[in-house]
N, CA and C atoms as a LAMMPS dump frame, in Angstrom:
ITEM: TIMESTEP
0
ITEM: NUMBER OF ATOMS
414
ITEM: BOX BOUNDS ff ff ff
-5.0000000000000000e+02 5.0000000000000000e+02
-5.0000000000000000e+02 5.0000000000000000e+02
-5.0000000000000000e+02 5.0000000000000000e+02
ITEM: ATOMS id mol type element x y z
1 1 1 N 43.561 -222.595 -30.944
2 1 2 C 43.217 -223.117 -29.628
3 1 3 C 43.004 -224.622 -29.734
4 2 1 N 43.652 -225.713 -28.778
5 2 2 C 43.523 -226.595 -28.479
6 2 3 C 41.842 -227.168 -28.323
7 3 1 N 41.557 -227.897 -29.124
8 3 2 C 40.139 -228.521 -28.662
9 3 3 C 40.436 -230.071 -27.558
10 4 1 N 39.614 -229.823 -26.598
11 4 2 C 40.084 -231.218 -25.428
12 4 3 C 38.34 -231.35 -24.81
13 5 1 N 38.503 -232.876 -24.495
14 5 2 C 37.455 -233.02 -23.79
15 5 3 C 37.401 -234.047 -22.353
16 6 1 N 37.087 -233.358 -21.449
17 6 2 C 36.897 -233.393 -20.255
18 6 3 C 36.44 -235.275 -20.038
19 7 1 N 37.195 -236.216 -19.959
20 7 2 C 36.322 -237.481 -19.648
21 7 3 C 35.587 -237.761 -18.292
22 8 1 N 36.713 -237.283 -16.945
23 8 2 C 36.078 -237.429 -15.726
24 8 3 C 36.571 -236.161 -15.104
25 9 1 N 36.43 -235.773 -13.448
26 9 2 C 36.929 -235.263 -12.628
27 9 3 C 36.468 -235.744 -11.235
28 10 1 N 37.485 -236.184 -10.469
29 10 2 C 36.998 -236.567 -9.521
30 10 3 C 38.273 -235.959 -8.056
31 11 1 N 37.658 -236.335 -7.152
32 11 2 C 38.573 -236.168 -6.172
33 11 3 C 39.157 -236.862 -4.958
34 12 1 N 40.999 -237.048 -5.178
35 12 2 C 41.825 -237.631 -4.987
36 12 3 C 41.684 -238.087 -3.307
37 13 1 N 41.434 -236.571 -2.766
38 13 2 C 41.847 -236.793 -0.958
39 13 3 C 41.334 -235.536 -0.714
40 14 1 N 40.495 -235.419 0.069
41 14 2 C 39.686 -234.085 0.809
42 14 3 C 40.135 -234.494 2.156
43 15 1 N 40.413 -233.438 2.494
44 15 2 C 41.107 -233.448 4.104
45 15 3 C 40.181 -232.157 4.801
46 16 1 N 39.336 -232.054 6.61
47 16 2 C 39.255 -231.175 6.558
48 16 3 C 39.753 -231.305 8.103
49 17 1 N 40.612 -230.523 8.961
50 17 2 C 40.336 -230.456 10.606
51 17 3 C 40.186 -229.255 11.004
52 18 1 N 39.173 -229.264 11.562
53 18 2 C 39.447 -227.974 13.409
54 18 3 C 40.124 -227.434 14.121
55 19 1 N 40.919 -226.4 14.032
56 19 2 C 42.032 -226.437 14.848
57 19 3 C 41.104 -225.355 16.253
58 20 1 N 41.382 -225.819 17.177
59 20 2 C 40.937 -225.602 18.282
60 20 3 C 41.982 -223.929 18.471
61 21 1 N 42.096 -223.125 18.487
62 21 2 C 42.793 -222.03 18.612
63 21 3 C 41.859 -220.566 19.63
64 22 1 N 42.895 -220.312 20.427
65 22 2 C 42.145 -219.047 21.445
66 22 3 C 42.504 -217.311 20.646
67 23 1 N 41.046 -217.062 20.749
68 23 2 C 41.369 -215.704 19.775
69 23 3 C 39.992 -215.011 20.383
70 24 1 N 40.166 -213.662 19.919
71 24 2 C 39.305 -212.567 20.598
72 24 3 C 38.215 -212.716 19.652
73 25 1 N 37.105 -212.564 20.417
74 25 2 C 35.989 -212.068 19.487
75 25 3 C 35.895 -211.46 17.978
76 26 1 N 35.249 -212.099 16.98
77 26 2 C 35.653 -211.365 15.505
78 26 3 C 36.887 -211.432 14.715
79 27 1 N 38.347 -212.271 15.513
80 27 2 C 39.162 -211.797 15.141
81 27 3 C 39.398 -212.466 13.378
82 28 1 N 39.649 -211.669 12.498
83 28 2 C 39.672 -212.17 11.45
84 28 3 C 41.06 -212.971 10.869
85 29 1 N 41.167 -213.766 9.963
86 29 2 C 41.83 -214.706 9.807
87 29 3 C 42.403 -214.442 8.203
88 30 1 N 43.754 -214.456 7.768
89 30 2 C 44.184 -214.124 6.515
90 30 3 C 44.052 -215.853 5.844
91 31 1 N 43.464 -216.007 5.075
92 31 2 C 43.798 -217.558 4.545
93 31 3 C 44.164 -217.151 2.907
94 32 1 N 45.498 -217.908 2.791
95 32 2 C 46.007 -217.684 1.539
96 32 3 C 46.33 -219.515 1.008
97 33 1 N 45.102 -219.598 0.194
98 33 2 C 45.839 -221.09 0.206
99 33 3 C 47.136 -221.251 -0.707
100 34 1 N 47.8 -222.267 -0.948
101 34 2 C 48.562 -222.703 -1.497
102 34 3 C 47.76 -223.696 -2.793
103 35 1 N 48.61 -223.349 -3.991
104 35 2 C 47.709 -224.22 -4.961
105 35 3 C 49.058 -225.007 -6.077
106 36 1 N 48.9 -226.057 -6.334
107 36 2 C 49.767 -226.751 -7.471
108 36 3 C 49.061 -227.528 -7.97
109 37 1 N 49.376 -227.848 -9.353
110 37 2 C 49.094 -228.585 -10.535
111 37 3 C 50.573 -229.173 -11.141
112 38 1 N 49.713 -230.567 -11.349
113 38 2 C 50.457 -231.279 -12.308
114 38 3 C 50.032 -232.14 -13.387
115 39 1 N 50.77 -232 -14.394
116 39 2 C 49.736 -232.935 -15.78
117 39 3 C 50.918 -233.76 -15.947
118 40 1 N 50.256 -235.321 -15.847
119 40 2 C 50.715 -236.22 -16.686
120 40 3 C 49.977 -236.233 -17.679
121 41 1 N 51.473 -237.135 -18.77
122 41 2 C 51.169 -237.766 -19.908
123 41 3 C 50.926 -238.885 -19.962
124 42 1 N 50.346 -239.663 -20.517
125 42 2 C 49.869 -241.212 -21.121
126 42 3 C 51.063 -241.846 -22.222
127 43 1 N 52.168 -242.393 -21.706
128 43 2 C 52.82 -242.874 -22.836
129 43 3 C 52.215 -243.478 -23.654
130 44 1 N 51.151 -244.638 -23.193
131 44 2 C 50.694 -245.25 -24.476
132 44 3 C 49.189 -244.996 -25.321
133 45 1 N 48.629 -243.172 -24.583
134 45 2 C 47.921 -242.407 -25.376
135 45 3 C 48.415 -241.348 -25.595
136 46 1 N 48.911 -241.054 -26.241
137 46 2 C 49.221 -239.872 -27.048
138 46 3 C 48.615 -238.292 -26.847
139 47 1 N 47.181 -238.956 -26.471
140 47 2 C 45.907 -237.385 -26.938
141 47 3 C 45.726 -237.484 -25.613
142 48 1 N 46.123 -238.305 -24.775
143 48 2 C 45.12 -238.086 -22.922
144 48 3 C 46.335 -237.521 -22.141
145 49 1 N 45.687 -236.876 -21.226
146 49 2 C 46.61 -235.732 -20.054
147 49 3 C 45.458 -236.125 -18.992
148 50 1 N 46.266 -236.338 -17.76
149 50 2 C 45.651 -236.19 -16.761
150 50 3 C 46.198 -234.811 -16.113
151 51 1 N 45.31 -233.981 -15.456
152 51 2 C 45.45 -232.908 -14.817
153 51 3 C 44.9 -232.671 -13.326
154 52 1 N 46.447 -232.865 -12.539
155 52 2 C 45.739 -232.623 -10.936
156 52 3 C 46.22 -231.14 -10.209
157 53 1 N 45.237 -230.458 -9.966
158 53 2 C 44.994 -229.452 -9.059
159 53 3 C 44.922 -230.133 -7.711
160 54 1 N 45.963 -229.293 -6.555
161 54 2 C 45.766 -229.01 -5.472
162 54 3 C 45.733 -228.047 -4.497
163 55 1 N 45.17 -228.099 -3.279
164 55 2 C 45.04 -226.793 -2.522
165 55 3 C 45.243 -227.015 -1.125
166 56 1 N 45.909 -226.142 -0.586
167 56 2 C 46.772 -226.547 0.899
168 56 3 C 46.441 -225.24 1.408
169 57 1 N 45.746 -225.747 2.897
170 57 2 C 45.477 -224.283 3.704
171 57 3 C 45.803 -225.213 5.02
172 58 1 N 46.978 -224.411 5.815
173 58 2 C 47.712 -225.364 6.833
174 58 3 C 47.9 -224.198 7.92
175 59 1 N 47.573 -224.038 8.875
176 59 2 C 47.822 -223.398 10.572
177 59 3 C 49.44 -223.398 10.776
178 60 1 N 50.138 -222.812 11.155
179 60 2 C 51.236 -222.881 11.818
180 60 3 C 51.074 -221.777 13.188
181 61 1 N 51.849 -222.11 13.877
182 61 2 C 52.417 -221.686 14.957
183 61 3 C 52.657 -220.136 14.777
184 62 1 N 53.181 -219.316 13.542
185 62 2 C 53.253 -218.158 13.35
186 62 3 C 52.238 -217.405 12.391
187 63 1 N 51.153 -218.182 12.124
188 63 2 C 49.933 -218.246 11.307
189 63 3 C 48.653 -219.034 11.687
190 64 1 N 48.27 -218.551 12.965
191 64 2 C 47.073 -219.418 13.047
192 64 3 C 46.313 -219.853 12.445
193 65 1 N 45.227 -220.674 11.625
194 65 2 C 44.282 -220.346 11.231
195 65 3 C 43.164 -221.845 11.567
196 66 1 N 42.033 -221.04 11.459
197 66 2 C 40.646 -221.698 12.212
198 66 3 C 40.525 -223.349 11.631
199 67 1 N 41.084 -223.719 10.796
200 67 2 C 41.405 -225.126 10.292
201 67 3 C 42.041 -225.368 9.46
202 68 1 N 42.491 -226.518 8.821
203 68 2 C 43.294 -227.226 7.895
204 68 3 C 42.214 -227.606 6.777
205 69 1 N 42.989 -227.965 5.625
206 69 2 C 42.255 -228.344 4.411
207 69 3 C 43.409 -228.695 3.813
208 70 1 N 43.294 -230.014 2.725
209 70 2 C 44.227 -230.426 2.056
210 70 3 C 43.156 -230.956 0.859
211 71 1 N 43.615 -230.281 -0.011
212 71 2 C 42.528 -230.888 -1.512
213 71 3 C 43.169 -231.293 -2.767
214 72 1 N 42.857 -232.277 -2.691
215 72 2 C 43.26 -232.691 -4.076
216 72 3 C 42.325 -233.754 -5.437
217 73 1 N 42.448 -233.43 -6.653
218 73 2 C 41.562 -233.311 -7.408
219 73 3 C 42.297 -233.625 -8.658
220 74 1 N 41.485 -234.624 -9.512
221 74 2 C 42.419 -235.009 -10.771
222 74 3 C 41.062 -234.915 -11.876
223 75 1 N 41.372 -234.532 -12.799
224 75 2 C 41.329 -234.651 -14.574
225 75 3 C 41.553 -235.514 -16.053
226 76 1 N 40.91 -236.546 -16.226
227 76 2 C 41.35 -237.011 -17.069
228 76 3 C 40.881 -236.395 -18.267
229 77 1 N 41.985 -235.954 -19.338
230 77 2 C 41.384 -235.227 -20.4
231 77 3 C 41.878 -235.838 -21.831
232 78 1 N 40.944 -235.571 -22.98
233 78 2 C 41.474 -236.384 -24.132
234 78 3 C 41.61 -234.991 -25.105
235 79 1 N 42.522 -234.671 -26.007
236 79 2 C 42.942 -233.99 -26.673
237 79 3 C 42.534 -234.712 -27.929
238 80 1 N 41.581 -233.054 -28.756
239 80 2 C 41.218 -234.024 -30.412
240 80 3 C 42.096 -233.821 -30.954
241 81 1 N 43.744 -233.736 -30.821
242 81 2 C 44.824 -234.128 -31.663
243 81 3 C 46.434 -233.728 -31.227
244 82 1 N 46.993 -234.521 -31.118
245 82 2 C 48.092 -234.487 -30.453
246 82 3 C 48.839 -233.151 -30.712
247 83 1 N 49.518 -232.808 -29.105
248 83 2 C 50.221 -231.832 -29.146
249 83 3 C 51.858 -231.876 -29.476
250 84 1 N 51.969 -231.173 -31.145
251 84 2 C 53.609 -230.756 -30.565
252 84 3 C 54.551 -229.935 -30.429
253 85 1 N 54.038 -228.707 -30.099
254 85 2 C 54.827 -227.45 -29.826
255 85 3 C 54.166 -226.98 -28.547
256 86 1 N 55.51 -226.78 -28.099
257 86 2 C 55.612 -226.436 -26.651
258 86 3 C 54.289 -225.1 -26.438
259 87 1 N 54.108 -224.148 -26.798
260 87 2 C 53.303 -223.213 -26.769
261 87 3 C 51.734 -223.816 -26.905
262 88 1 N 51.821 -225.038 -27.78
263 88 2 C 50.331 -225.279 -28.113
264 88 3 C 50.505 -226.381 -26.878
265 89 1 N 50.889 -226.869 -26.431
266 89 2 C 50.722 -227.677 -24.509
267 89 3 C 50.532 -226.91 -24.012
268 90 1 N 51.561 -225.567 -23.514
269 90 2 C 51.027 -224.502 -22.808
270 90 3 C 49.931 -223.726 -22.492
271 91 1 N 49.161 -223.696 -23.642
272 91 2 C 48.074 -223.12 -24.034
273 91 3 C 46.467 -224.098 -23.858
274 92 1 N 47.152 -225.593 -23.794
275 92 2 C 45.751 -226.107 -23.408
276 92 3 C 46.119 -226.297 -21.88
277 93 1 N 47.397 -226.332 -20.966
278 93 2 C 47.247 -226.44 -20.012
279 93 3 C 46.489 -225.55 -18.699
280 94 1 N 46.777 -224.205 -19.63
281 94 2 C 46.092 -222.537 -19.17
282 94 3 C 44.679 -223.07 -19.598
283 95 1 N 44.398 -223.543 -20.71
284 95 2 C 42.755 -223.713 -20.75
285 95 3 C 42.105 -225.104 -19.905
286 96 1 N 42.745 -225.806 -19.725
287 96 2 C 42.099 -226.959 -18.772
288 96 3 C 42.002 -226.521 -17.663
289 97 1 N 42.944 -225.424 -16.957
290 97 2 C 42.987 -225.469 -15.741
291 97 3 C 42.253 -224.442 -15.417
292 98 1 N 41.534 -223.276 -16.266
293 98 2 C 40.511 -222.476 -16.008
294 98 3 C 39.593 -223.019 -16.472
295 99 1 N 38.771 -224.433 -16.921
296 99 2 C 38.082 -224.572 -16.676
297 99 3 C 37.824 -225.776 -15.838
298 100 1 N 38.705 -226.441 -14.784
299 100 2 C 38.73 -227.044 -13.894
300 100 3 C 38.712 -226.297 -11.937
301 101 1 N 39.175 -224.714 -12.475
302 101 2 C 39.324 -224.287 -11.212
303 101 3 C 37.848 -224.159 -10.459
304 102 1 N 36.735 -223.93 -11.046
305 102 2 C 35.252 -223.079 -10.652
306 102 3 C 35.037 -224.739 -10.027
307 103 1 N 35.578 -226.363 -9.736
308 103 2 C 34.94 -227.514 -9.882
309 103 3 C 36.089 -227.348 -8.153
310 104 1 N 37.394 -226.972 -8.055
311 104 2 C 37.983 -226.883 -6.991
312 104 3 C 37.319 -225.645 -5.965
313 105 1 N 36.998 -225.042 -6.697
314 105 2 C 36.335 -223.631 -5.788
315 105 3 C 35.369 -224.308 -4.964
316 106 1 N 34.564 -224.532 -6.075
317 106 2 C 33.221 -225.141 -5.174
318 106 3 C 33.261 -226.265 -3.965
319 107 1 N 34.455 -227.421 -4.47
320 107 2 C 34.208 -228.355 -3.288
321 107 3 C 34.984 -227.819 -2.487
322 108 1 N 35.567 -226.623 -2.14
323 108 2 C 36.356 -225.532 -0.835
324 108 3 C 34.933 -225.661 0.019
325 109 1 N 34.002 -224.57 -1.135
326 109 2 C 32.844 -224.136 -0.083
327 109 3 C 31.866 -225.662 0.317
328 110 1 N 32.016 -226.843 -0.768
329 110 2 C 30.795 -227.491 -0.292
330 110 3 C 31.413 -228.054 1.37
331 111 1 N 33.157 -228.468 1.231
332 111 2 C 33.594 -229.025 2.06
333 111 3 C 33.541 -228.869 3.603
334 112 1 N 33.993 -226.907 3.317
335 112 2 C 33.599 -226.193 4.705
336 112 3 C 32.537 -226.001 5.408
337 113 1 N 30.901 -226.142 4.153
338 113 2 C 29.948 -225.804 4.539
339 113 3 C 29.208 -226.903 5.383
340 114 1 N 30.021 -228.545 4.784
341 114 2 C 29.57 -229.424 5.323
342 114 3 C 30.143 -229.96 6.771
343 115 1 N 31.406 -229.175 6.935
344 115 2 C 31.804 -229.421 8.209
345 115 3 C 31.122 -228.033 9.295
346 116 1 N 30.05 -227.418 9.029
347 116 2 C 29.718 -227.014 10.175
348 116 3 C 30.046 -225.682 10.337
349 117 1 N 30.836 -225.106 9.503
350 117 2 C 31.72 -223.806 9.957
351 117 3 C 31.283 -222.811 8.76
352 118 1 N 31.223 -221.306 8.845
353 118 2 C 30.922 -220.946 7.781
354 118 3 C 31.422 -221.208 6.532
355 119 1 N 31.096 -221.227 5.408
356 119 2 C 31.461 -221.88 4.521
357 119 3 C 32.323 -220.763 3.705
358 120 1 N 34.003 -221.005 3.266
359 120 2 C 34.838 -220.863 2.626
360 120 3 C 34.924 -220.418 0.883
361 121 1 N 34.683 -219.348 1.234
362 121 2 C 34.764 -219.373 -0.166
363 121 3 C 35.972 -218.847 -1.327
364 122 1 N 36.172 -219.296 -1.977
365 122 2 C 37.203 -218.883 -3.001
366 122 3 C 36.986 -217.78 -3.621
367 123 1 N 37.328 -216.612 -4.154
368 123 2 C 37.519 -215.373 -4.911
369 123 3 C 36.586 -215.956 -6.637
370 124 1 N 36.332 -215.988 -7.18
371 124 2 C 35.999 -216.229 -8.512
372 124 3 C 37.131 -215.446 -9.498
373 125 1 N 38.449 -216.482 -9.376
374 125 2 C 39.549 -215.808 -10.269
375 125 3 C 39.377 -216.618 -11.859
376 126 1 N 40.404 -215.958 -12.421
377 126 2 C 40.24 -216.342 -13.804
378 126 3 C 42.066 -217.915 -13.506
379 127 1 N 41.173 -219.203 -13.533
380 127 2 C 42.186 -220.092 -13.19
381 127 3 C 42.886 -220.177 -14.634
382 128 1 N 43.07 -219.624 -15.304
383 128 2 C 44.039 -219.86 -16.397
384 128 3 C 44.861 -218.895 -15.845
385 129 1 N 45.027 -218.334 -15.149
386 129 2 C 46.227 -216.999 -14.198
387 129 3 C 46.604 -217.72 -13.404
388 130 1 N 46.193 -218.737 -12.246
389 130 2 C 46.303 -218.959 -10.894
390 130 3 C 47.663 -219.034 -10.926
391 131 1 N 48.265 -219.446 -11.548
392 131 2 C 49.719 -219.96 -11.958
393 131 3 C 50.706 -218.717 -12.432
394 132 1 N 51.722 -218.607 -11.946
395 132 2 C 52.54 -217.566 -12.776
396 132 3 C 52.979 -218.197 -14.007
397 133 1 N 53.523 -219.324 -14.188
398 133 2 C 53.617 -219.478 -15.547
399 133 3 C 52.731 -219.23 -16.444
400 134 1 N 51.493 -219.388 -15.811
401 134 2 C 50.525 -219.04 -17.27
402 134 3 C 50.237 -217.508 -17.538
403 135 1 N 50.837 -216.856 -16.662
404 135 2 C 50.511 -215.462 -16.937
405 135 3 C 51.333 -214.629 -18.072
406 136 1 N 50.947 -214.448 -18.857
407 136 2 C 50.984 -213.531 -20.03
408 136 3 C 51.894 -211.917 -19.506
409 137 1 N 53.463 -212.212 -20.211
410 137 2 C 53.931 -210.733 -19.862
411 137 3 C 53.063 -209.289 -20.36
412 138 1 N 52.909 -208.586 -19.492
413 138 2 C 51.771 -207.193 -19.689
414 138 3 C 52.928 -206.519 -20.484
């Protein structure tokens, strides 16, 4: 296992709106967000990866839903020793990103909770899965 250490995490662009929408009493709402990641490399560090998680929950016309959210969130991480086989990148990218997901979960709920509306919460998944690539053939 890759040893890495976490230097910052901060966040890129929090987006939240209201969508004003007419619906019956109770009616419940499917929200499936959308999520991507991307890691850069540091050409002129070797051991640092930045890692950005994002999350997209968007209303359409054939998908109502009670608001918008656009999140995005970056990682700067230092690796105690350079990676060079493809499997051993793979393997710290599955581990950075489960332990970066519980830091995206939370600002879902702090975001929603602070705009007023019940507050949003994320599932408590295992984020080294969120991704099909990282999923392990059964």
């Amino acid at each position: 296992m890759t040893k890495f250490k976490i230097l910052e995490t901060h966040c890129n662009e929090m987006h939240f709106r209201l969508n004003i929408i007419k619906t019956e009493p109770n009616t419940r709402f499917e929200i499936n967000p959308a999520f991507n990641r991307t890691v850069k490399k540091i050409k002129e560090l070797p051991k640092r990866r930045i890692i950005e998680l994002s999350l997209r929950i968007e209303s359409t016309e054939k998908e109502p839903k009670p608001f918008d959210i656009v999140l995005n969130m970056s990682s700067t991480i230092d690796l105690e020793e350079e990676l060079w086989l493809v499997d051993d990148e793979k393997e710290f990218i599955r581990e950075a990103t489960r332990m970066l997901f519980p830091y995206l979960r939370q600002t879902v709920t702090s975001l929603t909770a602070t705009a007023m509306i019940s507050p949003l919460m994320l599932p408590p998944i295992d984020g080294g899965t969120l991704f099909p690539e990282d999923r392990k053939p059964e």
